[in-house]
Biopython code that builds the backbone (N, CA, C, O; Angstrom):
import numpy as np
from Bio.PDB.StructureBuilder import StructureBuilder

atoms = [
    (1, "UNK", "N", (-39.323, 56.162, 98.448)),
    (1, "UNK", "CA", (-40.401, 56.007, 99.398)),
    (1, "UNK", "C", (-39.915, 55.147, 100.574)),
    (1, "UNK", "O", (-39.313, 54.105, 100.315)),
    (2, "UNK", "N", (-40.131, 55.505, 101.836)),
    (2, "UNK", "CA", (-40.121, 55.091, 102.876)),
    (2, "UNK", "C", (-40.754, 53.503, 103.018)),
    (2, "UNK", "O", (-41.959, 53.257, 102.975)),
    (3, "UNK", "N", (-39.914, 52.710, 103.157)),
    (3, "UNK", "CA", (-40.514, 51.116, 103.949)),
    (3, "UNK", "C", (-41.818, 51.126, 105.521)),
    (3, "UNK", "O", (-41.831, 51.079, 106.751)),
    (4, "UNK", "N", (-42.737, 51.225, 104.320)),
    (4, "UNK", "CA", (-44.214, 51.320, 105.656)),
    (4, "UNK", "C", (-43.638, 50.363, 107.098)),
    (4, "UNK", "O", (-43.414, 50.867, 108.198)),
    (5, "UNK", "N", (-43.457, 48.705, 106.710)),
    (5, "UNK", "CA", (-42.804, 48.352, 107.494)),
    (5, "UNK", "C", (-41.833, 48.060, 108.507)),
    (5, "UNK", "O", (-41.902, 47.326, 109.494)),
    (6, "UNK", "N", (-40.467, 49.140, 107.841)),
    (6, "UNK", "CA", (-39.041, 49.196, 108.905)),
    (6, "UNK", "C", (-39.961, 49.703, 110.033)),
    (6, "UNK", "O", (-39.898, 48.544, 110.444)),
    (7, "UNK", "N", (-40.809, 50.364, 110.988)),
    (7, "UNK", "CA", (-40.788, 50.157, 112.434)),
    (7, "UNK", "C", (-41.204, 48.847, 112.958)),
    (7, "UNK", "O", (-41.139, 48.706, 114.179)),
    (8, "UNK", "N", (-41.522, 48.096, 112.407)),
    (8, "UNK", "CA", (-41.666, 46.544, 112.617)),
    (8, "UNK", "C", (-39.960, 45.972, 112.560)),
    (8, "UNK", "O", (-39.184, 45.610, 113.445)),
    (9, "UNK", "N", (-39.904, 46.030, 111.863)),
    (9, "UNK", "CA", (-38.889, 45.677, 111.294)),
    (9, "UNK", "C", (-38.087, 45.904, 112.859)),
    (9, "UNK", "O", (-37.944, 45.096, 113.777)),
    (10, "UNK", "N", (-37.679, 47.220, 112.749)),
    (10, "UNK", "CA", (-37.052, 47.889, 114.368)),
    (10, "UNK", "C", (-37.275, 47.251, 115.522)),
    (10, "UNK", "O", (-36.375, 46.952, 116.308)),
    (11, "UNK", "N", (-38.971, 46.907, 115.758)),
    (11, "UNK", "CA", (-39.438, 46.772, 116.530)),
    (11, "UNK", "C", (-38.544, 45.224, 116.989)),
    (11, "UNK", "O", (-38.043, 45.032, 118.096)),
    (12, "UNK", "N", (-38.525, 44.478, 116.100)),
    (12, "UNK", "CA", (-38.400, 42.969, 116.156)),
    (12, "UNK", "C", (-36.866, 42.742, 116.443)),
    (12, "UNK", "O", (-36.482, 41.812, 117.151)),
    (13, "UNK", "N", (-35.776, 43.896, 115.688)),
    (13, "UNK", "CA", (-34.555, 43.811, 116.413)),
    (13, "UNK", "C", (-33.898, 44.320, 117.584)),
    (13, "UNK", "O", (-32.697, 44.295, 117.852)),
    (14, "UNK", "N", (-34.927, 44.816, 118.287)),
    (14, "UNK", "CA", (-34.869, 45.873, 119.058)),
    (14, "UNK", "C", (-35.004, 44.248, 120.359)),
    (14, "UNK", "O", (-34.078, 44.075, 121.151)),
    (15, "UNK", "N", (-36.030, 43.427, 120.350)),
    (15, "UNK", "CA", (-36.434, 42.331, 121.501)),
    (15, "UNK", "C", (-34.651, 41.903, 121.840)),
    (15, "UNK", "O", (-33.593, 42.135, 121.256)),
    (16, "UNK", "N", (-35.040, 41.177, 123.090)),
    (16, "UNK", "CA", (-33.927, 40.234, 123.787)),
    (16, "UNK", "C", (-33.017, 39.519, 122.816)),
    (16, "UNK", "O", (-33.896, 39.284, 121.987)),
    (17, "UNK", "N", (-32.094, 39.072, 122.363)),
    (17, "UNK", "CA", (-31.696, 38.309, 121.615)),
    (17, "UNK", "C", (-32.123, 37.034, 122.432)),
    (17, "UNK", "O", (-32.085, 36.065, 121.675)),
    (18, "UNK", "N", (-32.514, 36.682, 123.696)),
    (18, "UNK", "CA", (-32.777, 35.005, 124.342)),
    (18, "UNK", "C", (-34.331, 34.690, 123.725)),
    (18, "UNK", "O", (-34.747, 33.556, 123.490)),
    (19, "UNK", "N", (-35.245, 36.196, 123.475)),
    (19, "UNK", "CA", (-36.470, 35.805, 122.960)),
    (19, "UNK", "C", (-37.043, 35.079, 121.965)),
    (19, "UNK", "O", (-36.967, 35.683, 120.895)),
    (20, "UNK", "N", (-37.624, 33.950, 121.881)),
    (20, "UNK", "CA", (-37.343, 33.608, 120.827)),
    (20, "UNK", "C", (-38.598, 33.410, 120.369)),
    (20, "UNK", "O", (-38.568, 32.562, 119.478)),
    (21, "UNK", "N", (-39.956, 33.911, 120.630)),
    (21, "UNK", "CA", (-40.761, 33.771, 119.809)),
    (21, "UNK", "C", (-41.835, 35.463, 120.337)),
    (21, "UNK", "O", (-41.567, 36.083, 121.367)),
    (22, "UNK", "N", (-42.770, 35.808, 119.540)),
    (22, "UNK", "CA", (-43.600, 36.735, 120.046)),
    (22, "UNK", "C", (-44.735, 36.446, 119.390)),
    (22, "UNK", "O", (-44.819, 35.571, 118.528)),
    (23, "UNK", "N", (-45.803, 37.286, 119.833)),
    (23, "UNK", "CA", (-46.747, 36.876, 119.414)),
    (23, "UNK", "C", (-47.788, 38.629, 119.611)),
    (23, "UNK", "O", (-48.108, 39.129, 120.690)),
    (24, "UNK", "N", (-48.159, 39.321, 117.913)),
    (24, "UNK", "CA", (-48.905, 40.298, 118.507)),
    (24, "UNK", "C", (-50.160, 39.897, 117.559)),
    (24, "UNK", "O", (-50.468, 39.175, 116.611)),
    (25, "UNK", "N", (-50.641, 40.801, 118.409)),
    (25, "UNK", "CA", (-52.513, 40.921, 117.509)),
    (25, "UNK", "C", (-52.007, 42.066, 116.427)),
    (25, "UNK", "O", (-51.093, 42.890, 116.410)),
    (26, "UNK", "N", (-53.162, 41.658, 115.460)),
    (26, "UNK", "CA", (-53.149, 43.002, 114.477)),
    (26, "UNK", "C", (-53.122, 44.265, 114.265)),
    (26, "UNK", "O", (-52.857, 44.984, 113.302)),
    (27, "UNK", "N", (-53.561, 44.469, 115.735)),
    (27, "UNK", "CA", (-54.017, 45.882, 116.076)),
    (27, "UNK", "C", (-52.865, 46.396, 116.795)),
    (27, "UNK", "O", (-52.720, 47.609, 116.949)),
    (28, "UNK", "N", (-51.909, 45.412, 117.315)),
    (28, "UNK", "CA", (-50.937, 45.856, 118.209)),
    (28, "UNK", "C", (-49.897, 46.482, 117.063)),
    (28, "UNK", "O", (-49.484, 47.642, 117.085)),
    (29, "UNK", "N", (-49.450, 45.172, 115.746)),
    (29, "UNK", "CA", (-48.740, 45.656, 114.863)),
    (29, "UNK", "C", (-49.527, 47.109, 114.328)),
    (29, "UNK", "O", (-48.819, 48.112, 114.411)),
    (30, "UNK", "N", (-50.578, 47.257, 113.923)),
    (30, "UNK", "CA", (-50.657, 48.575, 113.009)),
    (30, "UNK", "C", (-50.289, 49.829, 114.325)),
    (30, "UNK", "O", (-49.780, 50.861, 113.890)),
    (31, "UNK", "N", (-50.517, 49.765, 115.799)),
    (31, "UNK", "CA", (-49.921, 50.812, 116.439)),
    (31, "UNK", "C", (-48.191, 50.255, 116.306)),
    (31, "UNK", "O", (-47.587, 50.917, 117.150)),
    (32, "UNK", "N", (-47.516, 49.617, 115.815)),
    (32, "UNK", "CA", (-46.158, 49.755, 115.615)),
    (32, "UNK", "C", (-45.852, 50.299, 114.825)),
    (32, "UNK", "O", (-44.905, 51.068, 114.993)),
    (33, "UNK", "N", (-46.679, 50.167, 113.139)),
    (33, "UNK", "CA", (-46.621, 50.606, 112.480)),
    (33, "UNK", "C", (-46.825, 52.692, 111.891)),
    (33, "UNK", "O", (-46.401, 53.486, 111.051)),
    (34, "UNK", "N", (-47.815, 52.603, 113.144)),
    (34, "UNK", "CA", (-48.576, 53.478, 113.422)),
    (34, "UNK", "C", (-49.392, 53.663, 111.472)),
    (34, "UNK", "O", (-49.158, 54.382, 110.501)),
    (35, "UNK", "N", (-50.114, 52.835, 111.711)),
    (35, "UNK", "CA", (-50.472, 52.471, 109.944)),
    (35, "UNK", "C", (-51.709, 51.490, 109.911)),
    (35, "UNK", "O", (-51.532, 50.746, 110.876)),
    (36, "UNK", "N", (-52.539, 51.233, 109.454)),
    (36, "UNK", "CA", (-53.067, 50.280, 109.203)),
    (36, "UNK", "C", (-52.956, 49.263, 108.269)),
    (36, "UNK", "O", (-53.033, 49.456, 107.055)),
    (37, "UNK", "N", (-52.737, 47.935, 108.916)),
    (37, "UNK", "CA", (-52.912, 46.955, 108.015)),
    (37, "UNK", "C", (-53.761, 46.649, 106.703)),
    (37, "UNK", "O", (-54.971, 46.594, 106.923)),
    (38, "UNK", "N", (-53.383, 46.445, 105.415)),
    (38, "UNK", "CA", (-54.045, 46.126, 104.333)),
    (38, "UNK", "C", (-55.025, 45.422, 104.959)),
    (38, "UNK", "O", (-54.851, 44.989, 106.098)),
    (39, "UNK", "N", (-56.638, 45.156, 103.993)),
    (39, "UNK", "CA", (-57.372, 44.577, 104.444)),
    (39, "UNK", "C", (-56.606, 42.926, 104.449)),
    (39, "UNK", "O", (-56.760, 42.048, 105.299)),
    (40, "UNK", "N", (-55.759, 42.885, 103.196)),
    (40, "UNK", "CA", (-55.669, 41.139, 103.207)),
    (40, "UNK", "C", (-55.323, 40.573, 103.943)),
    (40, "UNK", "O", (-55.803, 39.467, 104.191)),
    (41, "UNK", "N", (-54.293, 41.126, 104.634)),
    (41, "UNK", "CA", (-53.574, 41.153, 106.113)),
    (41, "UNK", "C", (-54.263, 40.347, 107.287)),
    (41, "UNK", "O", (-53.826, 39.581, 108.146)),
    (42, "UNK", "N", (-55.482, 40.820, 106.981)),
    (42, "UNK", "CA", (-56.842, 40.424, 108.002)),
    (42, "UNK", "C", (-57.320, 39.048, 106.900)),
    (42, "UNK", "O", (-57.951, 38.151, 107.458)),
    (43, "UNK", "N", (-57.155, 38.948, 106.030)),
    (43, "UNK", "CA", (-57.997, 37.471, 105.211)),
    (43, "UNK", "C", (-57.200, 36.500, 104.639)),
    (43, "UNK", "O", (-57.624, 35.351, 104.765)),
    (44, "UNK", "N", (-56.256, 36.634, 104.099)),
    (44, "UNK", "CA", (-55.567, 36.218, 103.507)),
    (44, "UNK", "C", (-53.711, 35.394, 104.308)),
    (44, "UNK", "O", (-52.855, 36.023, 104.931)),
    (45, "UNK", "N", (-53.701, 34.013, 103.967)),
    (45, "UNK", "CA", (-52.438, 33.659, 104.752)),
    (45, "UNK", "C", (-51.225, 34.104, 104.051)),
    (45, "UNK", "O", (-50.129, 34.277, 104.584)),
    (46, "UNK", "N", (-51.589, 34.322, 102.475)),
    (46, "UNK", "CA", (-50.351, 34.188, 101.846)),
    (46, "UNK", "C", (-49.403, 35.588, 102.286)),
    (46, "UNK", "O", (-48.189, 35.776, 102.209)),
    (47, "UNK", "N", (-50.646, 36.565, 102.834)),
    (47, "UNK", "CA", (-50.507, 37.897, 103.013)),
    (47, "UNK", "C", (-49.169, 37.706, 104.279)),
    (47, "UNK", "O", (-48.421, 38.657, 104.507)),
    (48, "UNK", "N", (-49.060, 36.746, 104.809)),
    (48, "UNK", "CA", (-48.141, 36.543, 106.182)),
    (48, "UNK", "C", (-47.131, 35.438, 105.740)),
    (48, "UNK", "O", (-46.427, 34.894, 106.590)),
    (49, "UNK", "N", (-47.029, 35.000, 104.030)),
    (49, "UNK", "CA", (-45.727, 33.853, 103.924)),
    (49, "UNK", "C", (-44.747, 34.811, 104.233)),
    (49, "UNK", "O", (-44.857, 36.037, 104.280)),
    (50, "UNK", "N", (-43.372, 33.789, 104.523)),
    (50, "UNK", "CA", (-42.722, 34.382, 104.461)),
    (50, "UNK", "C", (-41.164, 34.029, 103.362)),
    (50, "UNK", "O", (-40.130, 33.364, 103.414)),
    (51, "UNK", "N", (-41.923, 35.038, 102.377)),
    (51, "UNK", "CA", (-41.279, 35.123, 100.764)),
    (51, "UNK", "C", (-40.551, 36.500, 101.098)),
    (51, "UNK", "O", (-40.873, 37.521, 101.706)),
    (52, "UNK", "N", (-39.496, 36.084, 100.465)),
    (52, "UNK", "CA", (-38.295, 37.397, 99.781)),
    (52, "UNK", "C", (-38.729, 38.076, 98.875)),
    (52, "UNK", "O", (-39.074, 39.256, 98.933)),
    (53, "UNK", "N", (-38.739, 37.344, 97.945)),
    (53, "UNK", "CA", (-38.825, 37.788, 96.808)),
    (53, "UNK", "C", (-40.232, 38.204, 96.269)),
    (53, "UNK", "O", (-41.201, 37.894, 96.963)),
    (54, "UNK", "N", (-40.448, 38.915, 95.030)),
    (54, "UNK", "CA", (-41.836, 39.650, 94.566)),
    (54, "UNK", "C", (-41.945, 40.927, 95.478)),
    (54, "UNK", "O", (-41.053, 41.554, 96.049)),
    (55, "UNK", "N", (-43.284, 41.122, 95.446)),
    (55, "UNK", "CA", (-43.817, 42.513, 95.828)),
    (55, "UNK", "C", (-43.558, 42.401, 97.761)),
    (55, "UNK", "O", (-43.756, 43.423, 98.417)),
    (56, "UNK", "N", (-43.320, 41.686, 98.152)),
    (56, "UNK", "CA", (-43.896, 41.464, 100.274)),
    (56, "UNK", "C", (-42.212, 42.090, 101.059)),
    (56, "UNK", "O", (-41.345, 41.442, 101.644)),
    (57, "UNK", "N", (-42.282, 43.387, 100.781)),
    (57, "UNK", "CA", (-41.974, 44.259, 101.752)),
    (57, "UNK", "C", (-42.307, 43.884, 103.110)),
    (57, "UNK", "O", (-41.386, 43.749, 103.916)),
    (58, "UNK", "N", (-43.604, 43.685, 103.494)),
    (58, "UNK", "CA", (-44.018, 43.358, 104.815)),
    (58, "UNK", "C", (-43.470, 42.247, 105.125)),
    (58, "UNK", "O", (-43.054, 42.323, 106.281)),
    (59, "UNK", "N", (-43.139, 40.634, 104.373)),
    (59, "UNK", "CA", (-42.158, 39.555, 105.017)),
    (59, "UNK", "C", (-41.004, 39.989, 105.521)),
    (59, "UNK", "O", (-40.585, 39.803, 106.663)),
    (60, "UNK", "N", (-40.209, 40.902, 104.152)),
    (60, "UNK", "CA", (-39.315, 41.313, 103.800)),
    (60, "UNK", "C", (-38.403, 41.918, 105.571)),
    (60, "UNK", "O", (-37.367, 41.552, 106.125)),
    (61, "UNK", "N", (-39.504, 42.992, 105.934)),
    (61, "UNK", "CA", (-39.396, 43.850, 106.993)),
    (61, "UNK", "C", (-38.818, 42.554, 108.496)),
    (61, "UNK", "O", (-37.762, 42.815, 109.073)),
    (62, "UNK", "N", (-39.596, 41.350, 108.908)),
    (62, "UNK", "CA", (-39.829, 40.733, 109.798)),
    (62, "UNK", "C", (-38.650, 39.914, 109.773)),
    (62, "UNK", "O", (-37.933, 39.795, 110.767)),
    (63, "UNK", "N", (-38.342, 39.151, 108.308)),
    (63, "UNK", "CA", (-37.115, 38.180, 108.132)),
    (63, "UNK", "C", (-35.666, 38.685, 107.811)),
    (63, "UNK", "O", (-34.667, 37.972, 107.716)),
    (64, "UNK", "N", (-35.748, 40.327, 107.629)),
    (64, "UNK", "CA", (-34.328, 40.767, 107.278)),
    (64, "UNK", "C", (-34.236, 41.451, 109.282)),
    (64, "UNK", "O", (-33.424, 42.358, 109.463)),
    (65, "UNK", "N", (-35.111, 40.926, 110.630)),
    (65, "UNK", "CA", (-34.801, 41.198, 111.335)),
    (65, "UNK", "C", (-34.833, 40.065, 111.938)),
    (65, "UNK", "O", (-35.176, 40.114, 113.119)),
    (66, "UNK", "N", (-34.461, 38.554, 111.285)),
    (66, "UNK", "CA", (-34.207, 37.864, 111.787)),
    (66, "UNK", "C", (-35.029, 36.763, 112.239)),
    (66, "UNK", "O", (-34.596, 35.718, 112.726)),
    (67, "UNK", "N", (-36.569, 37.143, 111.995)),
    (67, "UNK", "CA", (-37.804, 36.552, 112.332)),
    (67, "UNK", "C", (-38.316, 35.994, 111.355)),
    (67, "UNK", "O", (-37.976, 36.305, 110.213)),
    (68, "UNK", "N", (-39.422, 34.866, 111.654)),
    (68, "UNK", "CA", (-40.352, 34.316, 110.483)),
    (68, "UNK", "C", (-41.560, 34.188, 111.357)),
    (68, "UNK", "O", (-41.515, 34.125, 112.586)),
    (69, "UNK", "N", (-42.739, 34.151, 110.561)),
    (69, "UNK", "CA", (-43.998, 33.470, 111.186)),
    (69, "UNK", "C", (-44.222, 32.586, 111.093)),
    (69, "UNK", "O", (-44.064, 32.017, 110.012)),
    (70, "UNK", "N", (-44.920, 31.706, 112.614)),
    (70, "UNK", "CA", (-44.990, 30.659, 112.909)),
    (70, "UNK", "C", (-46.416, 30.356, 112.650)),
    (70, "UNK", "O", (-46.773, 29.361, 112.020)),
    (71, "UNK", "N", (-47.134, 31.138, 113.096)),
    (71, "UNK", "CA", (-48.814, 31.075, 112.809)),
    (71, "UNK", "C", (-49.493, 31.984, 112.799)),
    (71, "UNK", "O", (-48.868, 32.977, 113.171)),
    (72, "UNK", "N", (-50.716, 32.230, 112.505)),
    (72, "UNK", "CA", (-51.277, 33.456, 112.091)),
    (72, "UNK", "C", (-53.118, 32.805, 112.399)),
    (72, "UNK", "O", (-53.617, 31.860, 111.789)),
    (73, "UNK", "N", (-53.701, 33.504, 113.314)),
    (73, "UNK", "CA", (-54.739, 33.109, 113.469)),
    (73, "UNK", "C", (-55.802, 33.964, 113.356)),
    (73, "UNK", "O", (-56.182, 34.662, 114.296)),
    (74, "UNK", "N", (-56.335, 33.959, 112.223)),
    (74, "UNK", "CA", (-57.916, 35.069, 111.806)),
    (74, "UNK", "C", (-58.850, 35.430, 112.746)),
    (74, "UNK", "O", (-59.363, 36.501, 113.071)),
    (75, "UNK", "N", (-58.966, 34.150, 113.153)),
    (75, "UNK", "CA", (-60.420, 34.344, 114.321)),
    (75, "UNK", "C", (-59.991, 35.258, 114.917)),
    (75, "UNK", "O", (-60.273, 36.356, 114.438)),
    (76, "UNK", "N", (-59.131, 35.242, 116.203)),
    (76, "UNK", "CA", (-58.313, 36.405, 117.396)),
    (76, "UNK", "C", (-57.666, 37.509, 116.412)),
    (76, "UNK", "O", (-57.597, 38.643, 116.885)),
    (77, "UNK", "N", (-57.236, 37.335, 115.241)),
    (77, "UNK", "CA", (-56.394, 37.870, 114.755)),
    (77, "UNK", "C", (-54.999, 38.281, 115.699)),
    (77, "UNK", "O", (-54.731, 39.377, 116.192)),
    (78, "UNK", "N", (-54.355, 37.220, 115.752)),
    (78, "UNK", "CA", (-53.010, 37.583, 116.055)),
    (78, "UNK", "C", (-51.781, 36.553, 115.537)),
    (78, "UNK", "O", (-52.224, 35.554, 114.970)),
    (79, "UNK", "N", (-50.635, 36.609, 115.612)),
    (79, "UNK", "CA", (-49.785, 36.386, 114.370)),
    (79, "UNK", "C", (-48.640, 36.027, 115.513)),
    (79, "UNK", "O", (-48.274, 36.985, 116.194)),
    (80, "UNK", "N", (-48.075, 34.810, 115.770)),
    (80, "UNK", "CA", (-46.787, 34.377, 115.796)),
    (80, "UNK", "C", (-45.612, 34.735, 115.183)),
    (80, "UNK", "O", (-45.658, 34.976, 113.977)),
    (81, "UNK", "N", (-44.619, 34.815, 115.740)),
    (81, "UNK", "CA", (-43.128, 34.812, 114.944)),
    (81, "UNK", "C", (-42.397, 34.320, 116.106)),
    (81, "UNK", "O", (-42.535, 34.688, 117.273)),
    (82, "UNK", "N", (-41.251, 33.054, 115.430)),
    (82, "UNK", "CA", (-40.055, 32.884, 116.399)),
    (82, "UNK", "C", (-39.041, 33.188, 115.489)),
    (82, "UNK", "O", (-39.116, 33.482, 114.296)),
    (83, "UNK", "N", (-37.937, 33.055, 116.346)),
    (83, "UNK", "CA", (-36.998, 33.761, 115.858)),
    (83, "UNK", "C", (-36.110, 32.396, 115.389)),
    (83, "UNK", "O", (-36.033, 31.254, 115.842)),
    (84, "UNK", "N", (-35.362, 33.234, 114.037)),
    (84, "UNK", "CA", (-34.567, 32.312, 112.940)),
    (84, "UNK", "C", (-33.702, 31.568, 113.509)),
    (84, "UNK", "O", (-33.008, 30.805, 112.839)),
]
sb = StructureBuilder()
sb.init_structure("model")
sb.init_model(0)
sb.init_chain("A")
sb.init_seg("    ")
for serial, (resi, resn, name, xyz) in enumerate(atoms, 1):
    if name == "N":
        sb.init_residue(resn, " ", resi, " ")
    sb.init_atom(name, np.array(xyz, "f"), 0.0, 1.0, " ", f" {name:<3s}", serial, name[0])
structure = sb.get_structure()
C-alpha cells in the first residue's frame, strides 16, 4: 500500500533548502495530500508528535524530509514545521 503521506513528504523536500520554517492550514495539507485529514488530526496533539516509531506514518512522512513540528494550533487550524 501506498504512503497516504509521501506527497507531503515531497512536498516538504521539494522547499528552498535556506527555508527554514513553513507553516500550512489543514486544509492546505489535505489539498497536498489530495486526501483528507483523519478527524484526530483536527483534535488531537499527539496526532502531530513527532514519533518514529509505532503506527505515525504521517510524522514519519514530514521528519524523513527533514522537518519537525513546531506548533500546531486548533483554533485556525494550522500547523508549523521548521526545518531539522
Amino acid at each position: 500500500m501506498a504512503n497516504k503521506y509521501a506527497p507531503l513528504e515531497n512536498y516538504l523536500r521539494d522547499l528552498p533548502e535556506n527555508q527554514k520554517e513553513v507553516r500550512f492550514g489543514f486544509r492546505q495539507i489535505e489539498r497536498i495530500l489530495n486526501d483528507k485529514l483523519p478527524s484526530s488530526a483536527y483534535e488531537y496533539r499527539q496526532w502531530w508528535e513527532n514519533e518514529k516509531e509505532g503506527n505515525h506514518v504521517n510524522a514519519r512522512s514530514w521528519l524523513k524530509a527533514g522537518w519537525k513540528i513546531d506548533e500546531v494550533n486548533f483554533k485556525d487550524k494550522w500547523v508549523r514545521l521548521v526545518r531539522q
